[in-house]
DRENGURO-387951 format. One record per residue: residue number from 1; residue in one letter; x, y, z of N, C-alpha, C in turn. Coordinates in nm, 4 decimals, always signed. Example, Ala and Ser with C-alpha at 12.3 -4.5 7.8 and 13.67 -1.06 7.14 Angstrom:
BEGIN
PT     k   r       n_c1       n_c2       n_c3      ca_c1      ca_c2      ca_c3       c_c1       c_c2       c_c3
PT     1   A    +1.3190    -0.5690    +0.7800    +1.2300    -0.4500    +0.7800    +1.3200    -0.3300    +0.7800
PT     2   S    +1.2850    -0.2250    +0.7080    +1.3670    -0.1060    +0.7140    +1.2900    +0.0030    +0.7870
***
This chain:
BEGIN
PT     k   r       n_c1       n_c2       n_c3      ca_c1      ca_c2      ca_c3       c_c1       c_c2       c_c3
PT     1   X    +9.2083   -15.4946    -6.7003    +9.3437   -15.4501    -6.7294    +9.3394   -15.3568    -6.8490
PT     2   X    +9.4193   -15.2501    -6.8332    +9.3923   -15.1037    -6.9633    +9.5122   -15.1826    -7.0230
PT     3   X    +9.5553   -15.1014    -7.1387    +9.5993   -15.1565    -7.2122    +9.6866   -15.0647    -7.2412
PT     4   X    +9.7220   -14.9347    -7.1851    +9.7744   -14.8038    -7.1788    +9.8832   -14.8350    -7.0159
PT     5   X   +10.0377   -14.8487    -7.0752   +10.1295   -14.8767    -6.9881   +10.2302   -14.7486    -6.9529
PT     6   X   +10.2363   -14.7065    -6.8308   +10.3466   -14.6506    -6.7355   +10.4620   -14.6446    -6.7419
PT     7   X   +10.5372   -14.6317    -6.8373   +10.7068   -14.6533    -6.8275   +10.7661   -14.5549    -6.7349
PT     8   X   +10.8403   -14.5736    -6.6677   +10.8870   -14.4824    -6.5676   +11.0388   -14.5053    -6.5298
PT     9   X   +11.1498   -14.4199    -6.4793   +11.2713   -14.4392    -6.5059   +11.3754   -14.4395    -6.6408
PT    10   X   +11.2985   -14.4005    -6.7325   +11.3516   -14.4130    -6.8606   +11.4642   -14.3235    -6.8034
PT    11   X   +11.5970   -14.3459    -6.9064   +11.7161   -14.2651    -6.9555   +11.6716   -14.1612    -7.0007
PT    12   X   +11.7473   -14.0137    -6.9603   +11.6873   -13.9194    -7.0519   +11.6985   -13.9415    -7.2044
PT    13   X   +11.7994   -13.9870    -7.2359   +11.8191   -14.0520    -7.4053   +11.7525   -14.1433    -7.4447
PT    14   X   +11.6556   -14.1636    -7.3934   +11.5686   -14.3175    -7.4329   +11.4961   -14.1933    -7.5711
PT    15   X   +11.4723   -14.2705    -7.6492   +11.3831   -14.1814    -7.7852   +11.2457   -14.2982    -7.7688
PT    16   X   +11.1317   -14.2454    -7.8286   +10.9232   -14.3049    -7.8631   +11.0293   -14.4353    -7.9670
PT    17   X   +11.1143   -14.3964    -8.0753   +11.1089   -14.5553    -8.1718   +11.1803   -14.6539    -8.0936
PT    18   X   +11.2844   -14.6129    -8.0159   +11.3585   -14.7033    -7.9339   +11.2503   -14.7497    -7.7849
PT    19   X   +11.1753   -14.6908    -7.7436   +11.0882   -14.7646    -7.6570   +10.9651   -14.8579    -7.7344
PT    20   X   +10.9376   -14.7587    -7.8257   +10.8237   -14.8752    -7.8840   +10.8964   -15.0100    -7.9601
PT    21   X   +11.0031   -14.9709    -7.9966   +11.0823   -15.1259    -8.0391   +11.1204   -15.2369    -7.9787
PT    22   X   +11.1361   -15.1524    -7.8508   +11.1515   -15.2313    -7.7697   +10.9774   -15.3746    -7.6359
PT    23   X   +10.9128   -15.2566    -7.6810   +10.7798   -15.3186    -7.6525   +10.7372   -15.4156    -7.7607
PT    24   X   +10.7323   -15.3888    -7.8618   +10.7220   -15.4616    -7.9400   +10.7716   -15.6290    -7.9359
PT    25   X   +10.8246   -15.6751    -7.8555   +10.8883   -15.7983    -7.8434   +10.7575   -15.7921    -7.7315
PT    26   X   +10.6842   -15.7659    -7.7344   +10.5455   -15.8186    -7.6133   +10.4515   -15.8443    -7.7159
PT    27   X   +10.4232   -15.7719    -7.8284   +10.3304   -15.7946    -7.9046   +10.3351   -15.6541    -8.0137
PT    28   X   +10.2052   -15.5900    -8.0326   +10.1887   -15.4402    -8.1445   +10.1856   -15.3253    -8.0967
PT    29   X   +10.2640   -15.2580    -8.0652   +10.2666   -15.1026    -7.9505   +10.1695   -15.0110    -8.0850
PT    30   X   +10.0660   -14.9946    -8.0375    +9.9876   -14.8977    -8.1370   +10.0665   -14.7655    -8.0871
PT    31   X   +10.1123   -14.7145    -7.9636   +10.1487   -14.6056    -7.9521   +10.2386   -14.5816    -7.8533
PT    32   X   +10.3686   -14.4997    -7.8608   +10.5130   -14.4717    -7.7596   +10.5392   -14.3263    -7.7436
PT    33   X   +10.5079   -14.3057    -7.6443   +10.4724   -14.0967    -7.6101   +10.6143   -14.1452    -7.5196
PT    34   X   +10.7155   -14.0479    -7.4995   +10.7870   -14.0198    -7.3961   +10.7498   -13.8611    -7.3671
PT    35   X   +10.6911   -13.8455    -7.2347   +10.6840   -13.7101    -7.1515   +10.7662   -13.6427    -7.1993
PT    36   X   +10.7858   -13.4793    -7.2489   +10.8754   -13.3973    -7.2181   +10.8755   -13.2611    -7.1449
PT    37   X   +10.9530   -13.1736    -7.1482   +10.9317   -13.0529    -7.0572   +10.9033   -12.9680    -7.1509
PT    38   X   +10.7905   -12.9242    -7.0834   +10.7261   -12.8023    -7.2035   +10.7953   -12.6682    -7.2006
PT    39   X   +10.9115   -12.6385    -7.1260   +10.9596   -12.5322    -7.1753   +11.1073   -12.5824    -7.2244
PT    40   X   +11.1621   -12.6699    -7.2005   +11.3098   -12.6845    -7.1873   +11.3364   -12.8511    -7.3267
PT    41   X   +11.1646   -12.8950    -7.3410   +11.2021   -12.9950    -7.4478   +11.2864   -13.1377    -7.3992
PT    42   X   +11.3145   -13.1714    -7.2865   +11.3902   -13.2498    -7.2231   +11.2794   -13.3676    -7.1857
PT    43   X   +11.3536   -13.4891    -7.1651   +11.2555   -13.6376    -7.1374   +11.2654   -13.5542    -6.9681
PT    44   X   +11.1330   -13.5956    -6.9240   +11.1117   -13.6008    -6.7627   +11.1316   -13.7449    -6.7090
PT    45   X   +11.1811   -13.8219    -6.8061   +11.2309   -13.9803    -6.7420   +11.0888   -14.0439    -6.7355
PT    46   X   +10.9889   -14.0461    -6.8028   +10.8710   -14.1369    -6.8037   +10.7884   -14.1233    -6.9098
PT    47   X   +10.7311   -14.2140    -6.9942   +10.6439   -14.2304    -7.0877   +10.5072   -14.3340    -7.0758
PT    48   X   +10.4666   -14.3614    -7.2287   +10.3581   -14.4567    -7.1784   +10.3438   -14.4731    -7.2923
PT    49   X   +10.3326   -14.6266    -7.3302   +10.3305   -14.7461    -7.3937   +10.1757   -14.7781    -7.4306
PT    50   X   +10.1371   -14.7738    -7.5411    +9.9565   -14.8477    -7.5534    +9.9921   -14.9697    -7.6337
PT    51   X    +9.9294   -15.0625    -7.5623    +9.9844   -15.2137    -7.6463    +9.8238   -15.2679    -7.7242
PT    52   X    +9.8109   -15.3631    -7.7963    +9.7175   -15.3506    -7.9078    +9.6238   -15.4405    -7.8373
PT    53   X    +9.6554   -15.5237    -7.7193    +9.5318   -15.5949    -7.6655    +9.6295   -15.6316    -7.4873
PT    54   X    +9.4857   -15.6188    -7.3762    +9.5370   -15.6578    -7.2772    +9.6665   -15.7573    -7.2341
PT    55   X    +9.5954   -15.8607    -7.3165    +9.7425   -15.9626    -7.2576    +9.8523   -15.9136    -7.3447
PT    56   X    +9.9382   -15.8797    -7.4079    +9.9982   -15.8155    -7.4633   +10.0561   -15.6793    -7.3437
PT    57   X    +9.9930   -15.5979    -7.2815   +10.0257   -15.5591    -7.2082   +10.0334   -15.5931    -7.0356
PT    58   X    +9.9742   -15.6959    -7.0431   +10.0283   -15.7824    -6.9271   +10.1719   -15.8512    -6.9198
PT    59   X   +10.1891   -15.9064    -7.0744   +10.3043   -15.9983    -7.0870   +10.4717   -15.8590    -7.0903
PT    60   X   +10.3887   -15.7474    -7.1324   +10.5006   -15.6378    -7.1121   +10.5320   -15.5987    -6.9412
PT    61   X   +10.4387   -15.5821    -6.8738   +10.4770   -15.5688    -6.7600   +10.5180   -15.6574    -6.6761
PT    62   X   +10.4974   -15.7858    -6.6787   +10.5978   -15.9274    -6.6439   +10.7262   -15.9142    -6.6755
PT    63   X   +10.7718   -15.8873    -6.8135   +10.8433   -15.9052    -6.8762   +10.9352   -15.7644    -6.8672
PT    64   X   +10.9151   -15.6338    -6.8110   +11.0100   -15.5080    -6.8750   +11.0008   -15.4324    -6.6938
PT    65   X   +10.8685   -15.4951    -6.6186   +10.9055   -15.4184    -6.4789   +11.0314   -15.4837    -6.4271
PT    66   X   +11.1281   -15.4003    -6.4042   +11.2532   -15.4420    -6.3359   +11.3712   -15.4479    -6.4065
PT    67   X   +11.3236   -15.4446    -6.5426   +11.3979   -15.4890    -6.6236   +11.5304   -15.3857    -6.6790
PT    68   X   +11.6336   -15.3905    -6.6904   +11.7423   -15.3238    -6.7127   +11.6874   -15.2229    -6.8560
PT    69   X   +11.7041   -15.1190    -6.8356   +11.6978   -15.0557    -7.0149   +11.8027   -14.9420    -7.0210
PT    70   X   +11.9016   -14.9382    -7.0596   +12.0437   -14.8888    -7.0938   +12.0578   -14.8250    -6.9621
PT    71   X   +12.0818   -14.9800    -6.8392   +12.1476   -14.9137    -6.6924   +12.0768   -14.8705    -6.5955
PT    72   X   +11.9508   -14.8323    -6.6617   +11.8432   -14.8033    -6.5320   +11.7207   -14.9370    -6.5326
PT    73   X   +11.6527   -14.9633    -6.3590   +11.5509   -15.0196    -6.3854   +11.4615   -14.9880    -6.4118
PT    74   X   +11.3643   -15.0452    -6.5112   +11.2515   -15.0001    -6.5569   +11.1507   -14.9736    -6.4636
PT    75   X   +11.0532   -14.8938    -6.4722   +10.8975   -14.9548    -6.4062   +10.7993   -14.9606    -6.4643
PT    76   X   +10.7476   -15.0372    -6.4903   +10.6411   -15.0612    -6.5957   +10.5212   -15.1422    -6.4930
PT    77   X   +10.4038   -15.0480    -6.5304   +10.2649   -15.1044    -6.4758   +10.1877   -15.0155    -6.5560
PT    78   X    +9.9770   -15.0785    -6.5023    +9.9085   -15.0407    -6.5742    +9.8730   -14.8813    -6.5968
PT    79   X    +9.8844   -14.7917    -6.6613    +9.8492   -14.6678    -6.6343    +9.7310   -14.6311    -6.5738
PT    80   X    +9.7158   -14.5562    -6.4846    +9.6333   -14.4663    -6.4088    +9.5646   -14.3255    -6.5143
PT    81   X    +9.4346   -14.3421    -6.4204    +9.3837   -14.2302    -6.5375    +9.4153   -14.0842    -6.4973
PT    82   X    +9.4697   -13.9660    -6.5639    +9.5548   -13.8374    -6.4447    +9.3983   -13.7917    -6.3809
PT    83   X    +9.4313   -13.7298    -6.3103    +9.3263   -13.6718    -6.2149    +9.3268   -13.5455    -6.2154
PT    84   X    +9.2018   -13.4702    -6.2733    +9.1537   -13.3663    -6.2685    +9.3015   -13.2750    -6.1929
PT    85   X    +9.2969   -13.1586    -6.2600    +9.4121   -13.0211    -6.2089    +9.3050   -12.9706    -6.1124
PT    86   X    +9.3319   -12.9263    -6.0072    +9.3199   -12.8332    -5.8779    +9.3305   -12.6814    -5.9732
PT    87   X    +9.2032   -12.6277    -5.9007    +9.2214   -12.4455    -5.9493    +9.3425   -12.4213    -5.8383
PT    88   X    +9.3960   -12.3681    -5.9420    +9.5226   -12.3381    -5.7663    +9.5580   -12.1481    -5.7876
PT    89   X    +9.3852   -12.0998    -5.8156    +9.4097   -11.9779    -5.7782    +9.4682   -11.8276    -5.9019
PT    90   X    +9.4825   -11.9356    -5.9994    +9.5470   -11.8225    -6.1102    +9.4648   -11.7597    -6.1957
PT    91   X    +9.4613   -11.6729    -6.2251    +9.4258   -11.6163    -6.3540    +9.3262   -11.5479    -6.3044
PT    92   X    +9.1727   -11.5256    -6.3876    +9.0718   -11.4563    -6.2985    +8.9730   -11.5256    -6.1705
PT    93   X    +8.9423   -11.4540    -6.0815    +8.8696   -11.5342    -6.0287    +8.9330   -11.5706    -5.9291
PT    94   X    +8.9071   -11.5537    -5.7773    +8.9929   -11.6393    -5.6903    +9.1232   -11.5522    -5.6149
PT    95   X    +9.1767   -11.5663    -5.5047    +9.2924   -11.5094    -5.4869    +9.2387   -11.3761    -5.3714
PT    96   X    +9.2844   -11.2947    -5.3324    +9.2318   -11.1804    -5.2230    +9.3063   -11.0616    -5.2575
PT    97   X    +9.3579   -11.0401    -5.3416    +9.3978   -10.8938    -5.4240    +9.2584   -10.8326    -5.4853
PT    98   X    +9.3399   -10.6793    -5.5173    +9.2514   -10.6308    -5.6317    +9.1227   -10.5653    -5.5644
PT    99   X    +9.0586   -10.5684    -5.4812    +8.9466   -10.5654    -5.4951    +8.9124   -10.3922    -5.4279
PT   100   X    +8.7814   -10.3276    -5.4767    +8.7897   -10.1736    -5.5448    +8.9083   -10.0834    -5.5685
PT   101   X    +8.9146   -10.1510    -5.7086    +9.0227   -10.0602    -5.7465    +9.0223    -9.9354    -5.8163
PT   102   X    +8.9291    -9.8950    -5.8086    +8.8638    -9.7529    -5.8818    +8.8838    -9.6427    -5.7124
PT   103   X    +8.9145    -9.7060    -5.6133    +8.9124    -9.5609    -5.5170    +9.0667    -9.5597    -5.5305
PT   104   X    +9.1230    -9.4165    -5.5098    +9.2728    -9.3832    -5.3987    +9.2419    -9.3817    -5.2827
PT   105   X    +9.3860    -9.3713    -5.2492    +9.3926    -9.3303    -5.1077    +9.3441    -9.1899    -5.0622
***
């Protein structure tokens, strides 16, 4: 069991001290990231919780999956590790443009 938790469904108004305060009734939240949008600065409605030892973050996800947090249900489980980005073709390298561009017509 990681020890690095999934919050998901958050309120866009949920704030990192008001979630980690709220973990904290599980045990020591070493750390409370809420996601935001990198151009617009806005919660994307999910964060992630690091609690200071496994059971501690077991007893949070018993305890907060399902659980009401100002009107929405929570989801809380163990975090997943992200998975490698896909080249999806940008920048140099890749793509079917461009190519001898030193002749005219």
């Amino acid at each position: 069991m990681g020890k690095k938790l999934y919050i998901g469904n958050l309120p866009f108004s949920a704030t990192e001290q008001v979630l980690a305060e709220t973990f904290a009734q599980c045990g020591t939240v070493e750390s409370a990231k809420i996601i935001t949008d990198r151009d617009s600065g806005r919660s994307k409605g999910f964060g992630f919780v690091e609690m200071s030892s496994d059971t501690e973050a077991q007893t949070a996800i018993e305890k907060f999956n399902g659980a009401d947090f100002s009107g929405r249900p929570l989801t809380v489980n163990e975090a997943k590790p992200m998975a490698p980005k896909e080249n999806r073709g940008g920048g140099y390298g890749g793509g079917g443009f461009g190519g001898n561009r030193g002749n005219r017509w």
